[in-house]
C-alpha positions as CSV (number, residue, x, y, z in Angstrom):
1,X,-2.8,-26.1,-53.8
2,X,-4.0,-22.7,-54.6
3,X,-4.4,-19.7,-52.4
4,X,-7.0,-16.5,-54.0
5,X,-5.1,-13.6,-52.7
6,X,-7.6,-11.4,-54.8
7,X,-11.0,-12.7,-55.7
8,X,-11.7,-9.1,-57.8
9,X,-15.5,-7.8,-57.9
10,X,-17.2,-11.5,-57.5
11,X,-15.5,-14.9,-58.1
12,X,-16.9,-18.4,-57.7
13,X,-16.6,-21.8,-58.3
14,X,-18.0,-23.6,-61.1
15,X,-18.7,-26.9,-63.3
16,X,-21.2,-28.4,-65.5
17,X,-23.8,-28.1,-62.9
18,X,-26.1,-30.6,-60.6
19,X,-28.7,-32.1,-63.1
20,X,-31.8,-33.8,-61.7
21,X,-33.2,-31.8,-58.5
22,X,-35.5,-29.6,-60.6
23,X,-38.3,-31.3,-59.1
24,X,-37.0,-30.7,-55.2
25,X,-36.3,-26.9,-56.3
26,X,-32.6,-27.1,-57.5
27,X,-31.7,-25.3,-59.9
28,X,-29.0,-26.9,-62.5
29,X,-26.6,-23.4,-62.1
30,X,-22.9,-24.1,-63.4
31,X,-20.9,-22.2,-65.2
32,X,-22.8,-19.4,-66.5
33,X,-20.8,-19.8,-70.0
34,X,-20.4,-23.5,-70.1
35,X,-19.0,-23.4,-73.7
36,X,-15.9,-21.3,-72.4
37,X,-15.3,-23.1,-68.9
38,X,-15.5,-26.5,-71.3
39,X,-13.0,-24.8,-73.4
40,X,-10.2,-23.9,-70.3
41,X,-10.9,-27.4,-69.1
42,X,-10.1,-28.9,-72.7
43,X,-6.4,-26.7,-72.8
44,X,-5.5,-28.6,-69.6
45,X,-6.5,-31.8,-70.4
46,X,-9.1,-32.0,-67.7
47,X,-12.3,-34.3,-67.5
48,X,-15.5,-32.1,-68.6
49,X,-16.8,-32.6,-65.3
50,X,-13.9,-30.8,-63.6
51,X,-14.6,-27.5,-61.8
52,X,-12.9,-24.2,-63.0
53,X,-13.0,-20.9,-61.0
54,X,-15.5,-18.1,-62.6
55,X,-14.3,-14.0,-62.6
56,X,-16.7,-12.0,-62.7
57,X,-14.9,-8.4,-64.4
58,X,-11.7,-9.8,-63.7
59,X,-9.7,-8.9,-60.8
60,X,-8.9,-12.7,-60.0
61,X,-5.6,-13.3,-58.1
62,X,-4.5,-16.2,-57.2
63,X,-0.9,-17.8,-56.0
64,X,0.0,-21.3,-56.8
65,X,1.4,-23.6,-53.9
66,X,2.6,-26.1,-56.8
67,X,3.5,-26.6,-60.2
68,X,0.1,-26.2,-61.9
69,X,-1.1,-26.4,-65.3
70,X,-3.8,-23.6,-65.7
71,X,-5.7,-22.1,-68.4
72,X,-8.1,-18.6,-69.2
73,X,-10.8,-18.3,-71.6
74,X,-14.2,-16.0,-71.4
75,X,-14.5,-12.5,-71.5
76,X,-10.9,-11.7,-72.9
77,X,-9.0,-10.4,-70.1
78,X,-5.4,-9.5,-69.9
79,X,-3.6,-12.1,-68.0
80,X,-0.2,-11.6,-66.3
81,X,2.1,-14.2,-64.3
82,X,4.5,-12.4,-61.4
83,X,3.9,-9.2,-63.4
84,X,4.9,-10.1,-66.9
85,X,2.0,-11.2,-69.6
86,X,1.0,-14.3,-70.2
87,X,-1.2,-16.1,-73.0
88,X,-4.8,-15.8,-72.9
89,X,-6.9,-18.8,-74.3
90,X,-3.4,-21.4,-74.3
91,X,-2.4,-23.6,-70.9
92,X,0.3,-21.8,-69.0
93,X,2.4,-23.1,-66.2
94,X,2.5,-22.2,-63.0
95,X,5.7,-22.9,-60.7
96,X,5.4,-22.9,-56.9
97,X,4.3,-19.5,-55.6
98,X,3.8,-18.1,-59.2
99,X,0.6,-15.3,-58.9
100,X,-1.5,-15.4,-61.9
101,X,-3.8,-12.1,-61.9
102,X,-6.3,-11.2,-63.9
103,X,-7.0,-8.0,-65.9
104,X,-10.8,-5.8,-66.5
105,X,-11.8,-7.2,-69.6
106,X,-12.5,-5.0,-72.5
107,X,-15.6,-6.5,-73.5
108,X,-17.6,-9.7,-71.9
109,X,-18.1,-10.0,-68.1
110,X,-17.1,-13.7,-67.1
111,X,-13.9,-15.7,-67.7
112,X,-12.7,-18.9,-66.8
113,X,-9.7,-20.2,-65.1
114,X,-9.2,-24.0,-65.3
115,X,-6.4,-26.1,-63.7
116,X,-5.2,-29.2,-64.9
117,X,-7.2,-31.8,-62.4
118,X,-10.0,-29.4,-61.4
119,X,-10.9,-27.6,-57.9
120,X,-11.4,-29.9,-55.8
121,X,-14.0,-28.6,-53.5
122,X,-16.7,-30.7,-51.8
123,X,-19.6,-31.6,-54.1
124,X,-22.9,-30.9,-53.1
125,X,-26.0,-32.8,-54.5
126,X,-23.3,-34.0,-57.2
127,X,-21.5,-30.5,-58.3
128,X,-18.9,-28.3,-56.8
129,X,-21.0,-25.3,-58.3
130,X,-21.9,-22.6,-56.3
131,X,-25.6,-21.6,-56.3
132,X,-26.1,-17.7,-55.7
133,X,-30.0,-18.9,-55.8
134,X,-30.3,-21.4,-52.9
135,X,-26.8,-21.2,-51.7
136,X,-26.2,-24.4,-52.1
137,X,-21.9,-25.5,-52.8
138,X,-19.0,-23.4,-51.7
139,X,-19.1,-19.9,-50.4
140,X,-18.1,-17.1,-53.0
141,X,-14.1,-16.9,-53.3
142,X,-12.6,-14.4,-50.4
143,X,-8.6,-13.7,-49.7
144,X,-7.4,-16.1,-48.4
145,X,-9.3,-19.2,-49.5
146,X,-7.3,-22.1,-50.3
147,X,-8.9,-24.0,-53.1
148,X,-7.6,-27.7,-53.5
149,X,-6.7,-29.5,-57.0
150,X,-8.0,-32.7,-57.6
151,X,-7.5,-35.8,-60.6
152,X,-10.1,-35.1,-62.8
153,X,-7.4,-35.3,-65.5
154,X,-6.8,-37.4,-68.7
155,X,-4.0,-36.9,-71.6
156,X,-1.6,-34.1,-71.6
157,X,-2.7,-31.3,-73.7
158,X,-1.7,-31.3,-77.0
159,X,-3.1,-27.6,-78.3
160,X,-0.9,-24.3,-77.5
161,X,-3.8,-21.6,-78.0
162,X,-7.8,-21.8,-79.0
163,X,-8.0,-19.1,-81.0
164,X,-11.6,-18.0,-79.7
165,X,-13.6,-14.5,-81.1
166,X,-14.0,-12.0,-78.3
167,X,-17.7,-11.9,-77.5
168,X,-19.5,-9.4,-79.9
169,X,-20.4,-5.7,-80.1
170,X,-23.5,-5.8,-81.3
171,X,-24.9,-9.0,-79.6
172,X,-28.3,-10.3,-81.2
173,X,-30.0,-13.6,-79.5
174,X,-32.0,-16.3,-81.0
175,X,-35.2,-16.7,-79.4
176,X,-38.4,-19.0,-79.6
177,X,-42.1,-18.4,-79.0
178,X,-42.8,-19.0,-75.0
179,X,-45.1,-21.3,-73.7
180,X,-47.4,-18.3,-73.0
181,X,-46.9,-16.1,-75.8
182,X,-50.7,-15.9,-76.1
183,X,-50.7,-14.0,-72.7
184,X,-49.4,-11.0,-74.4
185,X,-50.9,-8.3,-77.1
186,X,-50.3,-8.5,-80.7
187,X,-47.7,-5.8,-81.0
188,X,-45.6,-7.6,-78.3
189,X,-44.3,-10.2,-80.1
190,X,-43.0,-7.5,-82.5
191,X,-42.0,-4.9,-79.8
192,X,-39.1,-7.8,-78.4
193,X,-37.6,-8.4,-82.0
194,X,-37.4,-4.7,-83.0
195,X,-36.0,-3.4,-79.4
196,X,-33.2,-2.1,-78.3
197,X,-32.9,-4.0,-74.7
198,X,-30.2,-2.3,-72.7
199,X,-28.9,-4.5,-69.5
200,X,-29.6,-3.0,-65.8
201,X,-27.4,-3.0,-63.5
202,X,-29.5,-5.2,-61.3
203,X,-28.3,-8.1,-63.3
204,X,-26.6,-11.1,-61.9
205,X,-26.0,-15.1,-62.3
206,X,-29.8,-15.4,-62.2
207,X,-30.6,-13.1,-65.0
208,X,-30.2,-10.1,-66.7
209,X,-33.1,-6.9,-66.2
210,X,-34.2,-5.4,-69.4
211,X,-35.1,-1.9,-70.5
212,X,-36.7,-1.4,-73.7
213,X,-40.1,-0.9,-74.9
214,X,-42.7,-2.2,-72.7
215,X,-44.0,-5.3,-73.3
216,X,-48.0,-5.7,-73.5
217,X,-50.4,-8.3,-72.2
218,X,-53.7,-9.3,-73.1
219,X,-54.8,-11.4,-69.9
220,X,-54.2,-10.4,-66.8
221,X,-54.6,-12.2,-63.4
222,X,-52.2,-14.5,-62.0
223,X,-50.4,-17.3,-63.6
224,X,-49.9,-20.4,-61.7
225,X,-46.5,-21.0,-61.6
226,X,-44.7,-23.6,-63.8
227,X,-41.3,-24.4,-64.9
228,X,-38.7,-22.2,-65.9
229,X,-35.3,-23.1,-68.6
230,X,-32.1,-21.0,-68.5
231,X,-33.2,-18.8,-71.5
232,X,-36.7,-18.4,-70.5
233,X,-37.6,-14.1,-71.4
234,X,-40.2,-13.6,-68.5
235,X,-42.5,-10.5,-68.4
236,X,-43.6,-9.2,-64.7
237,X,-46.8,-6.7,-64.9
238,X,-44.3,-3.8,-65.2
239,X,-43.7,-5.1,-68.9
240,X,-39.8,-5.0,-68.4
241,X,-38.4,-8.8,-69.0
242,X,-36.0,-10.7,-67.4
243,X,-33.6,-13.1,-69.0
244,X,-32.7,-16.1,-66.9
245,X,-29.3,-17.2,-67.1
246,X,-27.5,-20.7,-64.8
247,X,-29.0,-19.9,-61.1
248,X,-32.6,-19.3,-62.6
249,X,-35.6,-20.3,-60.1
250,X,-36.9,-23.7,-61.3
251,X,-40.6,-22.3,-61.4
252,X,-41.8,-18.7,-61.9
253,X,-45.5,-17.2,-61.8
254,X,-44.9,-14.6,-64.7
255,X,-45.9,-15.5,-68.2
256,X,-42.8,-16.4,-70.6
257,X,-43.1,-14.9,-73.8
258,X,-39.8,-15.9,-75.5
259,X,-37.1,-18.7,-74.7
260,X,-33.3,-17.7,-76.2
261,X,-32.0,-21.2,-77.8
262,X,-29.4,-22.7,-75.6
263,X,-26.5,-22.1,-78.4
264,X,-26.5,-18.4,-77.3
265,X,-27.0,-18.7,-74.1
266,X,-22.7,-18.0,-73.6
267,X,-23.5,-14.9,-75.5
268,X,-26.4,-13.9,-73.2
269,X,-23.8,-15.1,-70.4
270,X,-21.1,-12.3,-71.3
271,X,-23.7,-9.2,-70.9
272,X,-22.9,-6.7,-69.0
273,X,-24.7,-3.5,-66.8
274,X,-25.2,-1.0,-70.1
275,X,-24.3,-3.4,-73.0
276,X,-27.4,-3.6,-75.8
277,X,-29.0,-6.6,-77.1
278,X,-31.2,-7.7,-79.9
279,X,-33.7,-10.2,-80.2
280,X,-34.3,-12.1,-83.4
281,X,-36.6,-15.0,-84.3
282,X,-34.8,-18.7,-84.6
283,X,-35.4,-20.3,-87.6
């Protein structure tokens, strides 16, 4: 019911993720901002469990094979239908063979196109997400995939826009101590709230690299490993942390010295290669 004639630099399918196989080595992954694919599923009316398709720097095209109700939010991208623009953050309709295309957003990295009754890919261990960690659910989007539209629907929409902020300039993060924040010197702790942390470019769905000052530790040896949250700041022995974001390993064997609170994870989740973050303690 819809064909991707342009998936842009990366495109994938998302939901709310597959809870429950942390202990087999599954990680939850979903939508890496769940707040704005829950938002594009709410402007169509869709069940919160419906899958949405996620653009990574825009560049999304995709050609309707029916009359579809379909909705963007995310990283604020311009959004045009057969060439003329169309409404960002509001349902728009689709009529048979209508492209929709997305733009290079200004500022933010992911956004979110929902359909009213959801992709209707095959689940996998519960969700149609696709897991750039352990490959598990459908393939990244090509040209040329046809992507099928399922029920997951309930009451016609009722709301004609969401006005949403754009994601911020000067992003700062709420974090909490880590479980081994005692691993690390005294001036480390200090060193993550007063740094300027620029994003790498090796960053991806499983995290974002860091580059700032370097972060100290006071034991050294290996660290058996042990659970890991989407949040969780870990510190290799080059002192450089890593933020993990939806496809996060389930265990790591690096100490953790701060966890971001899950309220800013979308925030984290709209970093791009060069932007600058701030850390600040949660109260």
């Amino acid at each position: 019911m819809l064909t991707v004639l342009t998936p842009g630099p990366f495109a994938t399918v998302q939901d709310a993720g597959r809870t429950g196989w942390a202990s087999i080595g599954v990680p939850r992954s979903g939508a890496a901002d769940r707040q704005a694919a829950a938002l594009a599923n709410r402007l169509v009316g869709n069940d919160p469990a419906a899958a949405v398709l996620e653009a990574t720097a825009g560049g999304l095209r995709v050609r309707a094979e029916r009359t579809l109700l379909v909705a963007v939010t995310g990283a604020p991208v311009p959004v045009v239908v057969d060439g003329r623009p169309a409404p960002f953050a509001a349902p728009t309709t689709l009529r048979p063979g209508a492209v929709l295309g997305l733009g290079t957003p200004p500022v933010g990295l992911r956004s979110y196109l929902a359909v009213r009754g959801g992709i209707d890919v095959p689940p996998v261990l519960g969700s149609r997400s696709t897991d750039t960690l352990s490959g598990l659910g459908p393939a990244a989007l090509a040209s040329g995939t046809r992507l099928p539209v399922g029920g997951l629907a309930g009451d016609e929409p009722v709301v004609d826009v969401a006005p949403v902020a754009a994601p911020p300039e000067r992003p700062v993060l709420r974090v909490l101590p880590g479980p081994r924040r005692d691993w690390f010197d005294d001036a480390a702790w200090p060193a993550l709230l007063a740094g300027a942390w620029e994003v790498g470019a090796a960053s991806d769905r499983v995290g974002l690299r860091l580059a700032g000052p370097r972060l100290g530790r006071s034991r050294q040896g290996e660290l058996p490993s042990e659970g890991l949250v989407p949040g969780a700041l870990q510190v290799p022995p080059d002192g450089a942390p890593v933020l993990f974001l939806a496809d996060h390993p389930v265990t790591g064997g690096y100490p953790v010295l701060a966890v971001v609170v899950t309220a800013d994870l979308p925030v984290a989740a709209q970093l791009r290669p060069g932007d600058v973050v701030r850390f600040r303690a949660a109260r």
